[in-house]
ZADRENTOR-773569 format. One record per residue: residue number from 1; x, y, z of N, C-alpha, C in turn. Coordinates in steps of 0.2 Angstrom, whole numbers. Layout:
BEGIN
NUM, X, Y, Z, X, Y, Z, X, Y, Z
...
REM end
This chain:
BEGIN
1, 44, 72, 63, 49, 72, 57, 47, 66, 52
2, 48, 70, 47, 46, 64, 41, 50, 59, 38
3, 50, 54, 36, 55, 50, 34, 57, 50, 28
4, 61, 44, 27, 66, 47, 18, 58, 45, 13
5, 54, 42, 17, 50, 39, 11, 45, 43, 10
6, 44, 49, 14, 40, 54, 15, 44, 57, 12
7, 49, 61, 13, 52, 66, 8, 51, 64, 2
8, 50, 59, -1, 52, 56, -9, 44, 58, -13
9, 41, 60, -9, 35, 59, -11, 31, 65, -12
10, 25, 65, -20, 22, 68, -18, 14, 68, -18
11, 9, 71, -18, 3, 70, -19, -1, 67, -25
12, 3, 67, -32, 3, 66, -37, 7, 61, -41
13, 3, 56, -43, 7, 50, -47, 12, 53, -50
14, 17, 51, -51, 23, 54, -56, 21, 49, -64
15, 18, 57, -68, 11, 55, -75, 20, 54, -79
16, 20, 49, -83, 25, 47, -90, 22, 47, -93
17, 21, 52, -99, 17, 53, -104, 17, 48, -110
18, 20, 42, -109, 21, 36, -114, 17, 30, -110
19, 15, 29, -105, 13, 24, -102, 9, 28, -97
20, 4, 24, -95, 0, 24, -89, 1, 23, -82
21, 3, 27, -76, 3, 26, -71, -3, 20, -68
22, 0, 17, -63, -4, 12, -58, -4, 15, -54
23, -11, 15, -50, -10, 16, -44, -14, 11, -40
24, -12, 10, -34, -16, 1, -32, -20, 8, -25
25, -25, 6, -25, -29, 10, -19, -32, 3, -15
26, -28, 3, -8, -28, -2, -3, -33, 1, 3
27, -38, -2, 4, -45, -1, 8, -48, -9, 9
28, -52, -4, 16, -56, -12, 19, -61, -14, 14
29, -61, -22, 16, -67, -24, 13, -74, -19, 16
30, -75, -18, 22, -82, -15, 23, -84, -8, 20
31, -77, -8, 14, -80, 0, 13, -83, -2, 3
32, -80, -8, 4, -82, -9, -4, -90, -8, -6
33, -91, -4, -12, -99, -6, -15, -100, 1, -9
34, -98, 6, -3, -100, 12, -4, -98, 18, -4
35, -103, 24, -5, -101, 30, -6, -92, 32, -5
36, -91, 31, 0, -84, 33, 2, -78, 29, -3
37, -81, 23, -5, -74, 19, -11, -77, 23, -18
38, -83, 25, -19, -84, 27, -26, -82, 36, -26
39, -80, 37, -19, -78, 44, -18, -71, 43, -20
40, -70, 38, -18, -59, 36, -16, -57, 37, -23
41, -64, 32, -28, -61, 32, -34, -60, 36, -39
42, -66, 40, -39, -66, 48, -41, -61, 52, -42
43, -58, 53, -34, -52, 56, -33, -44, 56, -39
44, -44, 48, -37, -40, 43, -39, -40, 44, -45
45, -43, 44, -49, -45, 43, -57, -44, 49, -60
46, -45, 53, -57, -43, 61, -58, -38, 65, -60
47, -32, 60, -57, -24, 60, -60, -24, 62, -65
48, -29, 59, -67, -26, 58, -76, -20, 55, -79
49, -19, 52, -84, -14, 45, -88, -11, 40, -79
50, -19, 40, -78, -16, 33, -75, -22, 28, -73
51, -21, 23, -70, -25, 16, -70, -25, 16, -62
52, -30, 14, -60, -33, 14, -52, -35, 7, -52
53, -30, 1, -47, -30, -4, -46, -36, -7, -39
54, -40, -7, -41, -47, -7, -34, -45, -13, -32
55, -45, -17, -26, -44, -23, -24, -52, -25, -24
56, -58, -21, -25, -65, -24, -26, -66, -29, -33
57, -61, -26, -37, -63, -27, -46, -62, -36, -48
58, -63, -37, -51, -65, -43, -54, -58, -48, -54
59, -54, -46, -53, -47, -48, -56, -45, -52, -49
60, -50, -48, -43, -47, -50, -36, -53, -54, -34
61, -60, -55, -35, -65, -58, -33, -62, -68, -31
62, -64, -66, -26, -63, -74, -23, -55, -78, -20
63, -54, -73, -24, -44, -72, -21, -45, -74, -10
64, -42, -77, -7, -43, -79, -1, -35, -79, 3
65, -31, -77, -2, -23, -75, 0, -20, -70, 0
66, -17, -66, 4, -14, -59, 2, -10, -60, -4
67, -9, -65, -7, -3, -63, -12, -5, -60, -18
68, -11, -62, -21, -12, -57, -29, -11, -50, -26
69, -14, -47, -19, -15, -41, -18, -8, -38, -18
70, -3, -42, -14, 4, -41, -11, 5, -41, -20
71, 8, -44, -22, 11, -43, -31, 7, -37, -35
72, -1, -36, -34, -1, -28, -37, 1, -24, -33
73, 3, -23, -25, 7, -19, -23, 12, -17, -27
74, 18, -22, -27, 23, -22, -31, 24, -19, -39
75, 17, -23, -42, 19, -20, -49, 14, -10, -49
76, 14, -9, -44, 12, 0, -45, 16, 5, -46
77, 15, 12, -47, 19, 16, -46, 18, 21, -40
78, 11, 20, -38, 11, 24, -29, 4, 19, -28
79, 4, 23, -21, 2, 16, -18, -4, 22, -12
80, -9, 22, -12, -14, 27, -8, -19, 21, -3
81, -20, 23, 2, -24, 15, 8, -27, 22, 9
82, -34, 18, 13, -38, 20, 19, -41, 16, 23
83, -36, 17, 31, -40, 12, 35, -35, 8, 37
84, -35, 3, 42, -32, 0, 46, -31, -5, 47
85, -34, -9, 43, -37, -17, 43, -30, -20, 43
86, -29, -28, 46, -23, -33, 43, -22, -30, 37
87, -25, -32, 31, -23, -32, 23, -21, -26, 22
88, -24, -20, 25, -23, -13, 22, -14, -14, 24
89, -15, -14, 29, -9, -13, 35, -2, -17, 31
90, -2, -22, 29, 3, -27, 25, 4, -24, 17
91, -2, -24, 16, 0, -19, 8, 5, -12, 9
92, 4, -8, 15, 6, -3, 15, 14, -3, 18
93, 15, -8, 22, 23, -10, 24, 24, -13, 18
94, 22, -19, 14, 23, -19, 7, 25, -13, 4
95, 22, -9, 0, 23, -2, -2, 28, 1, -1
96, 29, 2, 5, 36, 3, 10, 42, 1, 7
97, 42, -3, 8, 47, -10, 9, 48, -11, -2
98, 47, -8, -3, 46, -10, -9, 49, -4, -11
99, 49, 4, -9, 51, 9, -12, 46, 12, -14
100, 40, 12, -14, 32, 14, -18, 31, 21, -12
101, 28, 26, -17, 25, 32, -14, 18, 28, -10
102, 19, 30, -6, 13, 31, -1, 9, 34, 1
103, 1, 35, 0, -1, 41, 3, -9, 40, 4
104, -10, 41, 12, -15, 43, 14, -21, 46, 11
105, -27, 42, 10, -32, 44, 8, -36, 49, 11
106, -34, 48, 19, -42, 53, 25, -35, 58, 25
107, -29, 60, 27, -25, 66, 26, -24, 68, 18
108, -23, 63, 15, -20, 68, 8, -12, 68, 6
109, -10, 64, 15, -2, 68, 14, 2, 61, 14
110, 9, 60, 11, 12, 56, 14, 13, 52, 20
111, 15, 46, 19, 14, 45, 26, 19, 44, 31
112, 17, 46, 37, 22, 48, 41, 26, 44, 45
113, 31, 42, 49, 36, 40, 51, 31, 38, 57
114, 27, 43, 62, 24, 40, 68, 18, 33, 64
115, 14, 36, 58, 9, 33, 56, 13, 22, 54
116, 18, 25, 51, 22, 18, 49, 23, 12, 56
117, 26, 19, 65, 28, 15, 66, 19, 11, 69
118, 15, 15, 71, 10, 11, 72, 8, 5, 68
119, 6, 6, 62, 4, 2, 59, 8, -3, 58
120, 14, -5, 59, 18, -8, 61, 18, -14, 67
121, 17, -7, 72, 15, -13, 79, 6, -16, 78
122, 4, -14, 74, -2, -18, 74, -2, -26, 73
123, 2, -24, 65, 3, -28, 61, 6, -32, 63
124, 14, -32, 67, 16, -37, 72, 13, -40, 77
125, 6, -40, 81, 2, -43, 85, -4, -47, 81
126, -2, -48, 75, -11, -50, 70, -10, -59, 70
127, -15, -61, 70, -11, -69, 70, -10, -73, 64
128, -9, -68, 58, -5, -72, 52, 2, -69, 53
129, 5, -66, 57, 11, -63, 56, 16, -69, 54
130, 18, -72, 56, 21, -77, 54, 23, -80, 48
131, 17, -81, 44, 13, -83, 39, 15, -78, 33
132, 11, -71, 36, 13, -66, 29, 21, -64, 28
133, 25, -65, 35, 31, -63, 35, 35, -69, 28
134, 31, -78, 28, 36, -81, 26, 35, -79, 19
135, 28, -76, 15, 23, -74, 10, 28, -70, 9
136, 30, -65, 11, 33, -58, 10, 40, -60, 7
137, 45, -65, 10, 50, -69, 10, 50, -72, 4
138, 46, -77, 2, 45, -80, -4, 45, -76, -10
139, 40, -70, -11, 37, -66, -17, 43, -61, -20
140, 49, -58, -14, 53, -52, -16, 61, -55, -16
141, 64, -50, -17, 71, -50, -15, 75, -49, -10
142, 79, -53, -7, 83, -48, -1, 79, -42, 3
143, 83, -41, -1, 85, -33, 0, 77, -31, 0
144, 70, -30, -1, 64, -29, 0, 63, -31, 4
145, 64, -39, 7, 64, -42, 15, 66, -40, 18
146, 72, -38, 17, 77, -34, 24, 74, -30, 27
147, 72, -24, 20, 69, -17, 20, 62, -18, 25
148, 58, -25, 25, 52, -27, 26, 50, -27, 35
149, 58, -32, 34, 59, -34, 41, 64, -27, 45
150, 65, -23, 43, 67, -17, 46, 62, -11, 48
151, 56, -9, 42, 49, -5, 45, 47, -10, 51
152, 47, -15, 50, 43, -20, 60, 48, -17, 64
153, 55, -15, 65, 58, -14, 72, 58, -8, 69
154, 55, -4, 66, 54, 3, 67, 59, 6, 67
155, 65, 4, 60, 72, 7, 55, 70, 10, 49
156, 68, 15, 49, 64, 19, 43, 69, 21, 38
157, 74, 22, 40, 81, 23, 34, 83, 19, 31
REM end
């Protein structure tokens, strides 16, 4: 069963023809510089009237905190990952927790309710959990932390 965040979703950036879609594509560092990220971007770029936020690009070199990455979560319009890593994983309950379309780059489909609740329990066994929880706390509002601290016990509604 898919969740409300799933339902909300579709495979395509919702284009406003007065401005440019964001879209933040959340991937490991060991994929940066190959085939498969310049495959990703391809993809991604193909929308049309929208902007593809790579976490490789110049804006993020040397950054050593999730937070630039967590705030261009925020400021997207959908939000596409590949892969598993801490960072992926935090951007993506990020994403979540924020109201952002989400979508799987190795399916293609929204993301599902079993995939959330895993990434989920990964996320809460990583040993900055503490640390990004108080980062996540600081950055948003309430009601985002709520929403934050609610995908971790696995309340998808």
């Amino acid at each position: 069963m898919m969740s409300d965040y799933a339902d909300n979703q579709t495979h395509k950036p919702n284009a406003n023809a007065h401005r440019m879609n964001k879209i933040h594509y959340a991937h490991s560092i060991r994929l940066y510089n190959v085939s498969i990220e310049k495959d990703d971007l391809d993809f991604l770029n193909s929308f049309g009237h929208s902007i593809t936020v790579n976490p490789n690009g110049l804006e993020f070199k040397g950054k050593r905190s999730m937070k630039p990455y967590i705030l261009s979560v925020s400021e997207c319009d959908s939000f596409w990952y590949r892969g598993k890593t801490i960072g992926v994983i935090f951007e993506v309950l990020t994403a979540l927790a924020l109201n952002k379309n989400v979508t799987s780059l190795t399916t293609k489909e929204p993301i599902s309710d079993i995939e959330v609740s895993n990434l989920a329990e990964i996320f809460k066994k990583h040993r900055f959990f503490e640390s990004d929880i108080r980062l996540f706390e600081k950055l948003f509002n309430s009601i985002a932390y709520e929403n934050f601290l609610n995908l971790l016990k696995g309340d998808f509604r």
